[in-house]
C-alpha positions as CSV (number, residue, x, y, z in Angstrom):
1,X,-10.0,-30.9,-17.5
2,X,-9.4,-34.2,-18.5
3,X,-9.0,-35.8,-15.5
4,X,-10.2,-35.2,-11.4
5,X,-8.9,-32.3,-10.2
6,X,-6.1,-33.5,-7.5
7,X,-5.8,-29.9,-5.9
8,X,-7.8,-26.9,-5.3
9,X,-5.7,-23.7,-5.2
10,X,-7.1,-20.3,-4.7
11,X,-5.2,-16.9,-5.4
12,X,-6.6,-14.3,-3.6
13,X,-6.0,-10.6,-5.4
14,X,-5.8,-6.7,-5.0
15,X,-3.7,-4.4,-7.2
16,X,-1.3,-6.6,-7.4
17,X,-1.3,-6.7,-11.1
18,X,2.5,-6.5,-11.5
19,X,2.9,-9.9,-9.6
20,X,0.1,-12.2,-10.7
21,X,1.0,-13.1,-13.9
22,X,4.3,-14.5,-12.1
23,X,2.1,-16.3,-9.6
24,X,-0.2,-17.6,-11.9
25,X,2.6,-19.0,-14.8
26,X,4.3,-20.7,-11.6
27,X,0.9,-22.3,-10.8
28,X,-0.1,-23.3,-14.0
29,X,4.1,-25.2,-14.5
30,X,2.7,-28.3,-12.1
31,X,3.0,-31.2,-13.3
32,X,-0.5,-31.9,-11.8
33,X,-4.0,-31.8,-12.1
34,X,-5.7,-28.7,-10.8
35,X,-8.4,-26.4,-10.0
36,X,-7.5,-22.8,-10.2
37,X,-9.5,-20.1,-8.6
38,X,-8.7,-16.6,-8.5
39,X,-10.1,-14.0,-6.0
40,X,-9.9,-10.4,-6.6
41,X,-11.0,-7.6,-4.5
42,X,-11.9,-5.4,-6.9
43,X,-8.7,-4.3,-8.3
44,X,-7.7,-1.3,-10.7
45,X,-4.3,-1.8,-12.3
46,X,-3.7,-4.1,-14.5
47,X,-4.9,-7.4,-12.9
48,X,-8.5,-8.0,-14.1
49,X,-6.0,-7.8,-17.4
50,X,-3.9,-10.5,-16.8
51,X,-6.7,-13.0,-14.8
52,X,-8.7,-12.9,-18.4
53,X,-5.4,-14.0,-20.6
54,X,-5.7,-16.7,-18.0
55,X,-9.3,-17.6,-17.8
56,X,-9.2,-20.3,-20.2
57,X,-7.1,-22.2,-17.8
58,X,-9.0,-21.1,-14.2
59,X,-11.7,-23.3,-13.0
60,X,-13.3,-19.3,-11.7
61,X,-12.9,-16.0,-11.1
62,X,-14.8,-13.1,-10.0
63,X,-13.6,-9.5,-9.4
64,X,-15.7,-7.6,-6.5
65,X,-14.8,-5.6,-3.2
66,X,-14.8,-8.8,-0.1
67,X,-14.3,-9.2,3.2
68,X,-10.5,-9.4,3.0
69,X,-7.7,-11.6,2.3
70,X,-9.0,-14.7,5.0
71,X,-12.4,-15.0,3.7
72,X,-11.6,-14.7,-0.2
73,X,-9.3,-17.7,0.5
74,X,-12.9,-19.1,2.5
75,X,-14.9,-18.5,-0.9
76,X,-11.9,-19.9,-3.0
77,X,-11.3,-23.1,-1.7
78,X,-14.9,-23.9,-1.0
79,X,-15.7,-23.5,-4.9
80,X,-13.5,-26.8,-5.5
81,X,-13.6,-30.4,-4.6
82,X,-10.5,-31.4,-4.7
83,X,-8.9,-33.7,-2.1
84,X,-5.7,-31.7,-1.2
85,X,-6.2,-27.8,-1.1
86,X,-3.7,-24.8,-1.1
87,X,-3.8,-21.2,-1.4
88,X,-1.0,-18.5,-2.9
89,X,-1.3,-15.6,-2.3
90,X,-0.9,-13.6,-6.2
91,X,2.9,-12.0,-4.9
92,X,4.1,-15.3,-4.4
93,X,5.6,-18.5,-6.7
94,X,5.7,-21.8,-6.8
95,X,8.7,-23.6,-7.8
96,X,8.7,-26.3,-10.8
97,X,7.1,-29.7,-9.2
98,X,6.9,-28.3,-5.3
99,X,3.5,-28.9,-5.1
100,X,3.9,-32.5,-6.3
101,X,6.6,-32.6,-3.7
102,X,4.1,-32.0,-1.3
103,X,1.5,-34.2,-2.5
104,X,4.0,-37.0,-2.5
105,X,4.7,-36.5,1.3
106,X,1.0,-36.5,1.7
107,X,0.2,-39.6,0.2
108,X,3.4,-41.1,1.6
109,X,1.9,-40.4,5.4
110,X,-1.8,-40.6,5.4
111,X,-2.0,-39.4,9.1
112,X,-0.8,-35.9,8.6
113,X,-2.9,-33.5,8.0
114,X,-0.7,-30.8,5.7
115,X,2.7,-30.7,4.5
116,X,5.0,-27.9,4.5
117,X,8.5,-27.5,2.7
118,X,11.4,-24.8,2.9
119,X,10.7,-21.6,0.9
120,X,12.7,-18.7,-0.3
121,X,12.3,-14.8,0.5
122,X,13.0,-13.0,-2.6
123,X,13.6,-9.2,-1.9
124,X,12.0,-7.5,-4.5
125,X,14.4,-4.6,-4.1
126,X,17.7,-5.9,-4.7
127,X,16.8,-9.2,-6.4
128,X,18.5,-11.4,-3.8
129,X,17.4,-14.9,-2.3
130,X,17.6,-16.0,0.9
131,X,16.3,-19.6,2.4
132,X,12.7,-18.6,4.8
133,X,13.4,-19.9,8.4
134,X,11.6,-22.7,8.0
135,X,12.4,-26.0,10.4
136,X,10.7,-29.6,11.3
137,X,7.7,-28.4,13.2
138,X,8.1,-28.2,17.4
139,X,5.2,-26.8,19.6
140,X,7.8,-25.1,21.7
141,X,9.4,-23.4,18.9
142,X,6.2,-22.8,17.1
143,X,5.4,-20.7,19.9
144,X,8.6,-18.2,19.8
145,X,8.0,-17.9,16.0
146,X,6.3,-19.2,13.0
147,X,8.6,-22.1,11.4
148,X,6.1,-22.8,8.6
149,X,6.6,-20.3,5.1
150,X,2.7,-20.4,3.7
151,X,3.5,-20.1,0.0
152,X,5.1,-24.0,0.8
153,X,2.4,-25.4,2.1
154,X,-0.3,-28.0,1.0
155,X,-3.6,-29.7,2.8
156,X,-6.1,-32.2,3.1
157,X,-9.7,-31.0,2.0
158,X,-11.1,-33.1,4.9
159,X,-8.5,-31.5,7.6
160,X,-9.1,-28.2,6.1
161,X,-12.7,-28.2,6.3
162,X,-12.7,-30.3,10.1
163,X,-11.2,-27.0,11.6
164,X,-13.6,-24.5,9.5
165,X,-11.0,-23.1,7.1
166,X,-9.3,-19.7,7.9
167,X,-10.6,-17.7,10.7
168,X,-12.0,-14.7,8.4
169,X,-11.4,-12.3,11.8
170,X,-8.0,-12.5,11.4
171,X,-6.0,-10.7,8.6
172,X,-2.4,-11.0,9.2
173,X,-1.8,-13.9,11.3
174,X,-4.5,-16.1,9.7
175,X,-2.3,-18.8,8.6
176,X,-0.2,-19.0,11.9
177,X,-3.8,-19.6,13.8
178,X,-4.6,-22.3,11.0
179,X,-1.3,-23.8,11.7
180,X,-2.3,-24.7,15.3
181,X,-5.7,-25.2,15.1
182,X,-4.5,-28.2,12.6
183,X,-1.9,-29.5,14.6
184,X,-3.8,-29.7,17.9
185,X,-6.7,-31.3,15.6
186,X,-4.7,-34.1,14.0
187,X,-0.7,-33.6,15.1
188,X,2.3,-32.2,13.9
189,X,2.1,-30.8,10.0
190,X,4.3,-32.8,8.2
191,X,8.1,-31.4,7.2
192,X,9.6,-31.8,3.7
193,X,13.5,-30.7,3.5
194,X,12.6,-29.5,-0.1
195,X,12.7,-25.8,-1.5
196,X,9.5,-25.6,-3.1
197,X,7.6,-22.5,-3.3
198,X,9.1,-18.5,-3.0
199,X,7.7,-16.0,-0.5
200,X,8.0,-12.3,-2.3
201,X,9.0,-9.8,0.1
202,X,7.7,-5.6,-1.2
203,X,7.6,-2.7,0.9
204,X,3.8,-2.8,-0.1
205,X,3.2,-6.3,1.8
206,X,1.0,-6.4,4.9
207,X,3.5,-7.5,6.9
208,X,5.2,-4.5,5.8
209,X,2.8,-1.8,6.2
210,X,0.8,-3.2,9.3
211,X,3.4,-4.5,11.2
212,X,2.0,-3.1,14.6
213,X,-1.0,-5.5,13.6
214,X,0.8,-8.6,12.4
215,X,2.2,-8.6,15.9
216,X,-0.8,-7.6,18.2
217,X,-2.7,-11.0,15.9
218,X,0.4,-13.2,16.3
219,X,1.0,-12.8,20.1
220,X,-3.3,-13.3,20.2
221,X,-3.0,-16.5,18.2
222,X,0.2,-17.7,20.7
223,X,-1.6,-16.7,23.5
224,X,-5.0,-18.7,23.1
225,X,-3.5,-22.0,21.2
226,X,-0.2,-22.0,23.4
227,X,-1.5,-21.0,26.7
228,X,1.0,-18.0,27.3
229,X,2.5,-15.8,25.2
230,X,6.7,-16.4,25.0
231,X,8.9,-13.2,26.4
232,X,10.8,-13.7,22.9
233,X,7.5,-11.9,21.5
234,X,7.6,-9.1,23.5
235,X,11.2,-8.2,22.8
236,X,10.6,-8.6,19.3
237,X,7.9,-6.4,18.1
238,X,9.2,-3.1,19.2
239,X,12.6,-4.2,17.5
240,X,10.9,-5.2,14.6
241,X,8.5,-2.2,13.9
242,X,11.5,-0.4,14.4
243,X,13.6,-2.2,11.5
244,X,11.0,-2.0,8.9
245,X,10.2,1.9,9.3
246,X,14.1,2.4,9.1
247,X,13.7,-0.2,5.3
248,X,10.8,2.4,4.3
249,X,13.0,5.0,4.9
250,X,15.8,3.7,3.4
């Protein structure tokens, strides 16, 4: 690279061979300078395929069986040196100059420790978009639901590493707990009314196939950073499990 890497972004990667390239393109469209690392699990489509057409342009990759999603992202990140760090996931995109949106906001308001802008969910199966419910950050609303879409996010190495990264325990809610370990470390993550990154949604997500788990993490991660877990959680979960078994069906 010719000049100082501005961000660090790791891609952590299993079979998802028919998404990466998508993820990767999206990535490699900023308008910035980065550092590129790509963490695969061990994959056996297509992937390990695609990651060497781009290794020319990564700053690493390796392709081994790991500890899961929250640590490869750990190992990722920790490889770089870049000031600002992010992480998207490989069924995921970036949107032409979000994370320079992001950076802006950054360097615009030294104080905060990460920026987040509005997303879109893309259904895979019908090709539709809808806008991610994503809205300026409140603790109180944090608590009923998530508010921040990961894909649009971006951090300060410093903050990042002050709170110890991703809890590698966790492997659905991870993000949500990073969320609030930030905030209550340095305040509020800062808002940016700017579409800039899109959230995939497949019947073969996590969030999909796990959903018992995603919720039993969530309410865990509500519960210790928020003191009490909201009743609008337990009303939820049975509703949602529900939903998504009827969508597998369907």
């Amino acid at each position: 690279m010719s000049q100082d890497p501005l961000i660090t972004v790791a891609v952590p990667s299993f079979n998802q061979g028919r998404y990466l390239n998508d993820a990767l393109e999206s990535i490699f469209r900023q308008d910035l300078s980065l550092e590129v690392y790509v963490l695969d699990g061990g994959s056996t489509d297509e992937s390990i395929d695609i990651i060497e057409r781009w290794s020319g342009l990564l700053a690493g990759w390796r392709s081994w069986p790991d500890e899961g999603q929250s640590a490869a992202i750990n190992e990722g990140i920790a490889m770089g040196r870049a000031p600002f760090v992010c992480w998207l996931n490989s069924d995921d995109w970036l949107l032409p100059g979000g994370l320079a949106v992001l950076l802006d906001a950054l360097l615009e308001f030294p104080e905060a420790s990460a920026a987040y802008g509005r997303a879109w969910n893309f259904e895979q199966r019908t090709s539709k978009l809808r806008p991610a419910l994503v809205m300026p950050f409140r603790e109180w609303l944090f608590a009923q639901f998530c508010l921040i879409s990961q894909p649009a996010t971006l951090m300060r190495r410093s903050a990042w590493e002050a709170v110890g990264g991703l809890d590698a325990s966790l492997h659905m809610a991870m993000d949500y707990d990073l969320w609030w370990r930030l905030q209550k470390a340095s305040g509020p993550l800062r808002f940016v009314d700017a579409f800039v990154a899109v959230n995939r949604d497949h019947d073969e997500t996590k969030t999909h196939t796990r959903r018992h788990q995603h919720y039993r993490e969530a309410m865990a991660v509500v519960g210790r950073h928020y003191g009490r877990v909201p009743l609008k959680w337990w009303f939820a979960q049975p509703y949602a499990v529900w939903y998504r078994s009827l969508r597998r069906r369907g």
